[in-house]
N, C-alpha and C positions, 0 to 999 in steps of 0.2 A: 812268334812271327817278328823279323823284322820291322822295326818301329819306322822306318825307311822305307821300307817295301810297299807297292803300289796296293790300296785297298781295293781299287779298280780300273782296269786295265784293258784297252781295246787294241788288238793289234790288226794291222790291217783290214781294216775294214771299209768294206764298199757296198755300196747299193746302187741295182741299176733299173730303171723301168722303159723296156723296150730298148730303144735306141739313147735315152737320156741318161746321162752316170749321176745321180743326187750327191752322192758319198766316194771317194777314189781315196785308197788308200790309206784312211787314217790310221793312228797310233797315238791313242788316248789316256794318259795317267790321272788317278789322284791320291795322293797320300794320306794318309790320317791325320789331321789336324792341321788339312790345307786348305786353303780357299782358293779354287781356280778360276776364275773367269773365262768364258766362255763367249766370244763376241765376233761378230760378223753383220755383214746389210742382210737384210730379207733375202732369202733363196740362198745363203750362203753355204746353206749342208747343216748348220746349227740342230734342225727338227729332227733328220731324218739319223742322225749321228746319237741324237736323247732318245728316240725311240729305239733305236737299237741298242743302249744302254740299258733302258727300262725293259725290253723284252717285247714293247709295241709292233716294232720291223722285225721281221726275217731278213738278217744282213745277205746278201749276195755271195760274201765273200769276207773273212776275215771272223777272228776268235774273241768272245771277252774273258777274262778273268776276277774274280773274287776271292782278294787273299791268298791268291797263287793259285786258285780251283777252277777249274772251264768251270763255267754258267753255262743254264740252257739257255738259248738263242729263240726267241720269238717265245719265250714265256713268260708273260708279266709276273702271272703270279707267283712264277719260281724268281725270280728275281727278287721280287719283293720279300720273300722267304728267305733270300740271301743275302736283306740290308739293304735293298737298293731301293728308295724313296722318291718320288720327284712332286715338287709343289708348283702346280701350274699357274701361270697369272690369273686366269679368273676360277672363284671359287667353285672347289669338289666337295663342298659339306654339304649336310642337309638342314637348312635353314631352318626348319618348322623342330629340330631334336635341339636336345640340350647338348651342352659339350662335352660333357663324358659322355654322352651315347654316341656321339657322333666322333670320340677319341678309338673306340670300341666296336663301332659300328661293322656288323659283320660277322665279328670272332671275341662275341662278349663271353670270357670266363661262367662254364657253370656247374653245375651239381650235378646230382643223380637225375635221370630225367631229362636232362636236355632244361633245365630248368635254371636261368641266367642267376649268376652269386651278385646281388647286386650289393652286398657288404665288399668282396675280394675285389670289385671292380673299381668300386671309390677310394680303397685303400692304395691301387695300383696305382691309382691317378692323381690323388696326392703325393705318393710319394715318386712320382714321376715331375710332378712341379716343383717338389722343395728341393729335388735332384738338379734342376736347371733350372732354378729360380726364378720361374714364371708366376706372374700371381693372375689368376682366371676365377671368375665362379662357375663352376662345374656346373651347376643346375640353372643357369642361363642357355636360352635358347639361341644356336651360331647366330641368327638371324636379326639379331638385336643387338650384337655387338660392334664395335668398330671394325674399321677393313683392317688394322694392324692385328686386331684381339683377333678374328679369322684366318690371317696369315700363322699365329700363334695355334692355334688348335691344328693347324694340320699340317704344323711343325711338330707340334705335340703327340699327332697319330704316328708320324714317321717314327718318331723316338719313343712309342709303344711298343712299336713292331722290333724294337730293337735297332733300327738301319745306320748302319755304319758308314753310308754316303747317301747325302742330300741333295736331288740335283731340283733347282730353284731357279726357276723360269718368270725372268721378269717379276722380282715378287715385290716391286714397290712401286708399280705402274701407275696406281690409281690411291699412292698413299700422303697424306700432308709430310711437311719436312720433320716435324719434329716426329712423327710417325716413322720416318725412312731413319731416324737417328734410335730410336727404337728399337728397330728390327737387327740395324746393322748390328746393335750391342746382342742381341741374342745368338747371332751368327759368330759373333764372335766369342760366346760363352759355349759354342757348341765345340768350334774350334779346339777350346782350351780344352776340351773333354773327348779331343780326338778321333772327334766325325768330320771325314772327307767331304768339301761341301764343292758342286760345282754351280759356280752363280752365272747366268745366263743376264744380261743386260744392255738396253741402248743409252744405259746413260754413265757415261765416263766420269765425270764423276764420282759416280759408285766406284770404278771399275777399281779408281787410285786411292778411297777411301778404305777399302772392306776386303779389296783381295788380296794374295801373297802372289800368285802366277796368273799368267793370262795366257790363252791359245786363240787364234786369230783362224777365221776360217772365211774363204774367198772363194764364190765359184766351185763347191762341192769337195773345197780340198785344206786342209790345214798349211797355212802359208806362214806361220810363224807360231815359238814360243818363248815366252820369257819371265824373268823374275820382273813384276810391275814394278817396284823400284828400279829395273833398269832400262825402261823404255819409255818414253816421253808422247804426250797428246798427239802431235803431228804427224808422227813415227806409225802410231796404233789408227789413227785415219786413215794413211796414205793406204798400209796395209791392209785394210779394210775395202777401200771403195776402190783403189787403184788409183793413180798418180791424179789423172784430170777429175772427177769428183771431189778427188783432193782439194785443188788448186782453188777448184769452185767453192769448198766451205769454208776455207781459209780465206779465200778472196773475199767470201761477203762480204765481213767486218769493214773491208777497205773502201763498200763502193760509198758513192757520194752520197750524203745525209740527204734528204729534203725535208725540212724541219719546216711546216705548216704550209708546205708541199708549193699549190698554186696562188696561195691565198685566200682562197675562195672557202670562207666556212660552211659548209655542210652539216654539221651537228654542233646546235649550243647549248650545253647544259649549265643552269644556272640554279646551284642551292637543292639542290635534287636532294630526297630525301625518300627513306620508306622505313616507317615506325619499326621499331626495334633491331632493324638490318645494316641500314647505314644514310650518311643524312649529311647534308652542305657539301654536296658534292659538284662543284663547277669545272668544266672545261668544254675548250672546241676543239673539233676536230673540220682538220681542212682537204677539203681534195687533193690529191697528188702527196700523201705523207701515211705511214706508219707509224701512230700511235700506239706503244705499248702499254697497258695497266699490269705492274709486275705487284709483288707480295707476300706474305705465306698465304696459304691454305686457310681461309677461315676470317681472308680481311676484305671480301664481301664485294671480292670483283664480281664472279659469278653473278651472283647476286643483282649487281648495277647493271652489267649487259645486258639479261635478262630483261629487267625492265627497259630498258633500250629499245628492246627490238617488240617489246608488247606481251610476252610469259608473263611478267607480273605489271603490276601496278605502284608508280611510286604515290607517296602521298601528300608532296611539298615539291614546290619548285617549279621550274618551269620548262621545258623543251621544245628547241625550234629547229626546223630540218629548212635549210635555203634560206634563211630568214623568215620564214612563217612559223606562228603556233603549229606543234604537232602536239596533237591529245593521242598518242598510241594508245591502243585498250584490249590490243588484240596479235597475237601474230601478223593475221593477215590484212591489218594494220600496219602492222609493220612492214610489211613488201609492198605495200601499196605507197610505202614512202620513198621506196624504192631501200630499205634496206636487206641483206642478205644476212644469215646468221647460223655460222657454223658450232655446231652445239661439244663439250668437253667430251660427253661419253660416247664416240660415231655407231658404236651398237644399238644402243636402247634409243638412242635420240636423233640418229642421223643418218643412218640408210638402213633400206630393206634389204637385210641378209641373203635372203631367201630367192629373191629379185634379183635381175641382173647388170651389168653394167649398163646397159643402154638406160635400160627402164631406172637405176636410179638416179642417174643424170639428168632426165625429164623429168624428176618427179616434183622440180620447183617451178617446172614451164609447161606444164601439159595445155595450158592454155593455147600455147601457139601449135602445136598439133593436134589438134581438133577440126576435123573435116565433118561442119554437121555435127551431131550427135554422136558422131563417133573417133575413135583416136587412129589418126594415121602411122603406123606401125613402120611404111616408109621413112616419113618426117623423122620421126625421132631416129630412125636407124641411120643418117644422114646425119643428123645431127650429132649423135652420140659417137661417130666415127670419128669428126673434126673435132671434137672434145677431145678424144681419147688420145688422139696426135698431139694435138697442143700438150696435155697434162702429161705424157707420154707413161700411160696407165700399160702396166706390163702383165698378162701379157695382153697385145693390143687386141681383147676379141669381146665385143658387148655383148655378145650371147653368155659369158661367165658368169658363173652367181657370185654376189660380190665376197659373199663368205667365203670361197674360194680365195682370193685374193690375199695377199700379204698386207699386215696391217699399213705401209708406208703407201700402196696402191689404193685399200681403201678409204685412205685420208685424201687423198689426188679425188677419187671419186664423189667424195662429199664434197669439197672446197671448187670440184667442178660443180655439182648442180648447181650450185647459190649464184657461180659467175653465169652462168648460162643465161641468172635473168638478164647481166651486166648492169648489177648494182651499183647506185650512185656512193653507199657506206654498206663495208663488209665486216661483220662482226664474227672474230675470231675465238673460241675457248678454249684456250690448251692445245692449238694445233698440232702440233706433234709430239703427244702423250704415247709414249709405245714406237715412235717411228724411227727408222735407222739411220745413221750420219748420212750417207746420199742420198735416198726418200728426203730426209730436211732439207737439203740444198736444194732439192729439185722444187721442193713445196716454195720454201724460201724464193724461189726464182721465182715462181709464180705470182707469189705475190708483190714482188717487185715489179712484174711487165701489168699486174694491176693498177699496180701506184702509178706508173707511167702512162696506163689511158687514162689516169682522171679519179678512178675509184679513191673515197675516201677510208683507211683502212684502221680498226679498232683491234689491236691484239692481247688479248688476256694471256699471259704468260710466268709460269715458277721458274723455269729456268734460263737464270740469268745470262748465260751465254747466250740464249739464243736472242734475250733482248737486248746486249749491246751488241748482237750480230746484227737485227734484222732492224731495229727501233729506230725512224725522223727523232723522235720524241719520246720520253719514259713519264711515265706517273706512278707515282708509290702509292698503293693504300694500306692501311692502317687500321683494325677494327672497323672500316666501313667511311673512315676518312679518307679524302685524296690528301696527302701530307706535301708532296712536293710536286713537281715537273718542272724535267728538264730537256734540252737540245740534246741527243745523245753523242754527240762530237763534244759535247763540254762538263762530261761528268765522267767517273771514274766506276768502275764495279763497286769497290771497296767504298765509295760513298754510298750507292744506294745499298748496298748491306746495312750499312748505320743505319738509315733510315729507316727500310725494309724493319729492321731489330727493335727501333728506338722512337720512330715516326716522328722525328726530328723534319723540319721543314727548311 
């Protein structure tokens, strides 16, 4: 075969449901030993374009290839039989097995009998790691390992199965940086070993780190391709969201700082501390201002917030909300101070899936719709309309389950219920972990017409663009210290990197 020639190959392809086109027309490559990226906002055609890769959709219209062979169309499992792998963001293993069972799971090698070789099977998977130099302990349970060593095992299944394209869906969503620097080298050892990888991402970053090509997809339809060295950040937005979207994420960086906002301080921490987490931690936060806590992964923001808003307990120090002692001890303590507190993982900790847009938007006010002993189903369906317009949650119908919903929709939908109480301090974690370029601008905006009624705003944030996009103010932590803060109009990225690195003050 052609060492050139496309490992996999979509031509024309389209998917329609009813009157709506998902997919028009694609023409999809990837080569062996290429890295494509694959990038668009939410609803762009990205899902429905990998599932017809992987054999998930029945395309409408249009052929793939493998190697130069039609594939069968709406077969996973013949797909997969013909190299085609995909690693979704959140994990497909089985927590409670070990990682060779779970490398194996399914199609464990056996003897006469139907009876598993469990010698041929560790030898396979040995020599499947010394093959790509992964070092794992096989008889550790998935479940116990870190999110990176997980992302590893079911890279590791892929490259059991033999599969000669990877397509890798968000796979560093919920990873620390020195983790995301991890991964990237493995993907680039798979490369060198001339497996076609298609990397699916919202964060550009990655896109200019780790890819060789990128295809841009807008509205159901691939709108560009290019060698990533020869296309630039602003280039791969515009095309992305469309011109004004554009304007609006570029513009943020520009609008006017309000560095300790009204003046009025709303939160004073003083010497805050909690045994073995993190400890002499002071600062205010003022009304009418964006506070950022930026850092790596592991420097114990979490951590602080948390106790912030009443999850945990610190053990030293002191905290006053208005100028009064506040003893938080509880959540619901903490709303009672009138703080809001938008949590990093919106699945497990911040809306009901299963529930629907209306109903999660009330789910921090159900107080004010209470008629009697029982909940006014009117109230909140009023309520949750005018929500859904201001947040402009797409698409606009509160009957939706929010699991439905595109992840940049269901971050609008949490970051709406906390405002619904119209918190005096709104605590943010990781707000837009997983969210596309225009989903951020739009969250972004939101939280600026917060800052502007008065709300005082606390944002926990890894990525640095987005804090000298959105940040009055930045603070570095450091293993659990605040090391600096600054005016974000009077500091540079490249200093808080040092810091970030060095926790230089």
């Amino acid at each position: 075969m052609n060492a050139d020639a496309p490992v996999l190959r979509g031509v024309g392809l389209g998917k329609t449901y009813g009157n709506l086109a998902a997919l028009a027309d694609a023409d999809f490559t990837v080569r062996p030993g290429e890295v494509r990226a694959l990038i668009g906002s939410n609803g762009a055609g990205k899902s429905t374009l990998i599932k017809i890769l992987t054999g998930a959709v029945l395309p409408t219209r249009g052929t793939v290839e493998i190697e130069g062979q039609a594939a069968p169309l709406g077969d996973p499992l013949g797909m997969i039989r013909r190299g085609v792998a995909c690693i979704y963001q959140h994990s497909n293993l089985a927590p409670a097995m070990s990682v060779l069972d779970n490398i194996y799971l399914g199609r464990q090698p056996t003897r006469a009998l139907g009876i598993v070789d469990t010698g041929r099977q560790r030898r396979e998977a040995l020599d499947l790691l010394a093959r790509h130099d992964i070092d794992i302990d096989l008889d550790r349970p998935v479940g116990s390992l870190p999110t990176v060593k997980q992302k590893e095992v079911e890279i590791l299944k892929a490259l059991a199965l033999d599969a000669r394209v990877i397509l890798m869906d968000e796979p560093t969503g919920w990873l620390a940086a020195a983790d995301v620097a991890r991964l990237h080298a493995t993907v680039r050892a798979l490369k060198a070993r001339g497996v076609g990888i298609v990397y699916i991402s919202h964060v550009l970053d990655e896109i200019f780190a780790v890819c060789d090509t990128v295809t841009i997809m807008r509205d159901g339809r691939i709108v560009a391709e290019s060698d990533v060295a020869a296309i630039d950040r602003p280039t791969v937005v515009r095309l992305m969201v469309g011109d004004k979207l554009a304007g609006e994420a570029s513009g943020a960086a520009l609008q006017q700082r309000h560095p300790r906002g009204t003046g009025v301080v709303r939160m004073s921490a003083r010497d805050l501390g909690k045994r073995g987490v993190f400890g002499g931690v002071s600062f205010d936060l003022h009304a009418g201002e964006i506070f950022c806590l930026t850092g790596l992964i592991g420097s114990k923001r979490t951590e602080l917030v948390r106790t912030l808003f009443g999850s945990d307990r610190f053990d030293t120090g002191t905290l006053e909300i208005d100028g009064r002692p506040a003893d938080i001890r509880s959540p619901q303590s903490g709303m009672a101070h009138g703080i809001g507190f938008v949590p990093e993982d919106r699945h497990r900790e911040g809306l009901m899936l299963d529930m629907n847009v209306t109903e999660n938007l009330a789910m921090a006010t159900l107080d004010r719709h209470r008629r009697g002993p029982l909940l006014s189903r009117g109230s909140m369906a009023r309520a949750g309309r005018q929500a859904i317009d201001e947040l402009s949650v797409r698409p606009p119908d509160g009957g939706k389950l929010v699991r439905l919903l595109s992840g940049g929709n269901q971050q609008k939908v949490l970051v709406g219920k906390w405002l619904g109480r119209n918190p005096r301090i709104l605590i943010l974690d990781e707000p837009t972990v997983g969210v596309d370029v225009g989903a951020k601008a739009e969250i972004y905006a939101i939280l600026r017409r917060a800052r502007g009624e008065g709300a005082a705003i606390l944002v926990v944030s890894s990525d640095l663009e987005e804090v000298m996009t959105v940040a009055d103010r930045i603070g570095v932590m450091v293993s659990g210290r605040l090391v600096a803060t600054h005016d974000a109009g009077a500091v540079t990225q490249e200093q808080i990197v040092r810091e970030i690195g060095g926790g230089t003050a």
